[in-house]
N, C-alpha and C positions, 0 to 999 in steps of 0.2 A: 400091689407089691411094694415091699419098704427095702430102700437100697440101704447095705449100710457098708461104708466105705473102710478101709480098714488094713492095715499091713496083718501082715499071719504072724507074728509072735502077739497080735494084743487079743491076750487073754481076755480083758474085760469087754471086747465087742463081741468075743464068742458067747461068755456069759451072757449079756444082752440078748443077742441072736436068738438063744432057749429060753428065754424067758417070754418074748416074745411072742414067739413061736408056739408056748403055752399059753397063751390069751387068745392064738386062734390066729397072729398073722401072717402072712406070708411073707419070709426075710431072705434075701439073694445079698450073700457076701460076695463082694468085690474087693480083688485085691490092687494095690497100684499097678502091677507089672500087666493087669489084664485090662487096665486102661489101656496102655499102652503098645502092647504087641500082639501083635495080628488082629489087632483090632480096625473099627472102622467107624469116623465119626465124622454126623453132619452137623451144620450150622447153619439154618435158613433165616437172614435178618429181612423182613421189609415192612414197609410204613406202618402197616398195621399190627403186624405181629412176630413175633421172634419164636422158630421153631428146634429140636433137636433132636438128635436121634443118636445112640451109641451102640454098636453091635461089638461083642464080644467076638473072640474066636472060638469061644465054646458054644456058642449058641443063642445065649439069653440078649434079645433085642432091649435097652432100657432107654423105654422112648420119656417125650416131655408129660403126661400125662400120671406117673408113678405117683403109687401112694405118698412116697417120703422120703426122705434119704438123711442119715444119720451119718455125719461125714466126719470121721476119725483117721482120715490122709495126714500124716506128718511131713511127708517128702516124696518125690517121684523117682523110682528107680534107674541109676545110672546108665546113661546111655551110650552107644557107639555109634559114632557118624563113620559112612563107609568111605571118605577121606582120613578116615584113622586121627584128625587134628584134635587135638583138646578143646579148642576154640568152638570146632563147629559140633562137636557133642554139647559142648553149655550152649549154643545157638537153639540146638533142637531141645534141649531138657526145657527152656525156656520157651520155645512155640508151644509145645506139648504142656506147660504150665499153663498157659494162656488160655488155649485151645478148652481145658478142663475146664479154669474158672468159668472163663465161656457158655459152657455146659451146662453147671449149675445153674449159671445165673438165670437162663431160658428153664429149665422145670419150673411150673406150675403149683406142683406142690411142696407141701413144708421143707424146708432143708436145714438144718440143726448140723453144725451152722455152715454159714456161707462162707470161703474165702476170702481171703481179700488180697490186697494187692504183692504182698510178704508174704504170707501165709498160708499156705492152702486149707487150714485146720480152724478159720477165724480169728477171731485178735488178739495177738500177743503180744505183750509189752513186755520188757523190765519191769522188777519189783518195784523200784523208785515210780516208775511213771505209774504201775498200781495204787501203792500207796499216796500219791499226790491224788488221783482219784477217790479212793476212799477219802480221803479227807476233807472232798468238794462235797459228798455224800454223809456225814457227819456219820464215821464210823473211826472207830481207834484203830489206831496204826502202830508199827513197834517206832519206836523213837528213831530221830534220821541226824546225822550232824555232816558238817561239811566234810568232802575226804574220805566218806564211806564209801563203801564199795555198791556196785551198784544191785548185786545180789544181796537178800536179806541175811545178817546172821542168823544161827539156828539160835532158837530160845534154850531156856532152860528146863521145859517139859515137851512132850510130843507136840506134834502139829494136831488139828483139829480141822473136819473136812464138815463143810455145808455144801447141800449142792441148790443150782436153780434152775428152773425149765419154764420158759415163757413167763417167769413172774411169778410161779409158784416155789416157794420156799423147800424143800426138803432138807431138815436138821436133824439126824440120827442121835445125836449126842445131846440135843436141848441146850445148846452153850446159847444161843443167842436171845435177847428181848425181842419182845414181837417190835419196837421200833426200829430195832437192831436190823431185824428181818425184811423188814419195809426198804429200808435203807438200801442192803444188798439186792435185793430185787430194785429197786432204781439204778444201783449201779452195774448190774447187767444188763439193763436195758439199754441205758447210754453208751456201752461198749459194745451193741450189737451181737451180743453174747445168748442166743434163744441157750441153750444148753453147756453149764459148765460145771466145774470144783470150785469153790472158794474154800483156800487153804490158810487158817490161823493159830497163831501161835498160843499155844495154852500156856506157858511158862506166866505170866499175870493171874490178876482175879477175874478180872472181863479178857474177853477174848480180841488180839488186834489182830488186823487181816492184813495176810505177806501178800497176797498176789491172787488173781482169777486165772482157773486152767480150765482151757478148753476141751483137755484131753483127761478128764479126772478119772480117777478108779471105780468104775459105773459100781462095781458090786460092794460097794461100802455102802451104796444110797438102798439098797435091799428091795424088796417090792414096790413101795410107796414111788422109791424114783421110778423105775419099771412102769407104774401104772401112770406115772405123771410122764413120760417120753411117747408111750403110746397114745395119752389124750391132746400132746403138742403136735404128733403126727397127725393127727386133723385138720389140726389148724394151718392154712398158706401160712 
């Protein structure tokens, strides 16, 4: 079974979910709030091995042994502590943060991607700290000067989306050199990035890269990403 993680407005993990599901796998959407409520989670750490288990209040056990988990979490749903304080609901949002990471980290198999310690959705910077990346990566970046702000401006033509899965390239639009391509797939790697968007600015001749999103619009990548997320869910 392939978990794939997900708030209920994101259209594009439903999409996913049928596509999927049309390749023959088996996909159980979760949502944040049924992490969460009436729910029931273990965490068994020792010497030798680290185990987990998470039961729903619907029913579906999602133990450590799951096909995969496709984790498209942006936030955990607000919570009430039944001291009514503001303080001890960010206390508990925060154990229940933990608790989740936790979680992940014990499956077994693939997780696209992992949280981390800001995060629940994997790495995300500012565009600045993006762009100083690319440029460790020898890709073009849009031009940066002192006193800019730390979001990129918008160019002067639409953005332009590549996406990457485990180091496999997916270019709908053919804007990149295959060195180009090489590149970005290094620089997913070193961000710990298994599954993202890389969003660049078309307004130039070559394309300069604003930022890696962890959260990109699956259905722009069409089949080709589809069949390359399913061949990543094999892989731990």
């Amino acid at each position: 079974m392939v978990l794939l993680l997900c708030p209920p407005e994101d259209s594009h993990a439903l999409w996913l979910a049928a596509r999927l599901r049309a390749l023959g796998r088996e996909v159980e959407l979760v949502l944040p709030e049924e992490l969460l409520i009436g729910s029931r989670l273990e965490l068994r750490v020792a010497s030798e091995a680290v185990a987990g288990e998470l039961a729903l209040a619907r029913g579906p056990v999602l133990a450590q042994r799951c096909e995969g988990v496709i984790n498209r979490l942006q936030a955990l749903p607000l919570l009430r502590a039944e001291s009514g304080r503001a303080a001890d609901a960010a206390y508990l949002e925060e154990e229940w943060r933990a608790a989740i990471v936790a979680w992940l980290a014990a499956l077994e198999g693939a997780v696209l991607n992992r949280p981390t310690g800001v995060s629940l959705c994997g790495p995300c910077f500012a565009d600045a700290h993006w762009r100083w990346l690319a440029t460790r990566f020898g890709l073009a970046v849009l031009p940066w000067a002192a006193g800019a702000s730390a979001e990129a401006p918008p160019g002067a033509g639409p953005d332009e989306l590549v996406f990457v899965v485990d180091g496999q390239v997916i270019d709908p639009g053919r804007i990149l050199a295959p060195a180009a391509g090489r590149a970005l797939a290094a620089m997913a790697q070193a961000a710990q990035l298994r599954l993202c968007g890389a969003v660049f600015d078309g307004s130039a001749a070559a394309p300069r890269l604003v930022r890696l999103d962890p959260l990109p619009p699956l259905a722009a990548g069409g089949a080709a990403l589809v069949e390359a997320i399913a061949s990543a869910l094999e892989r731990p």
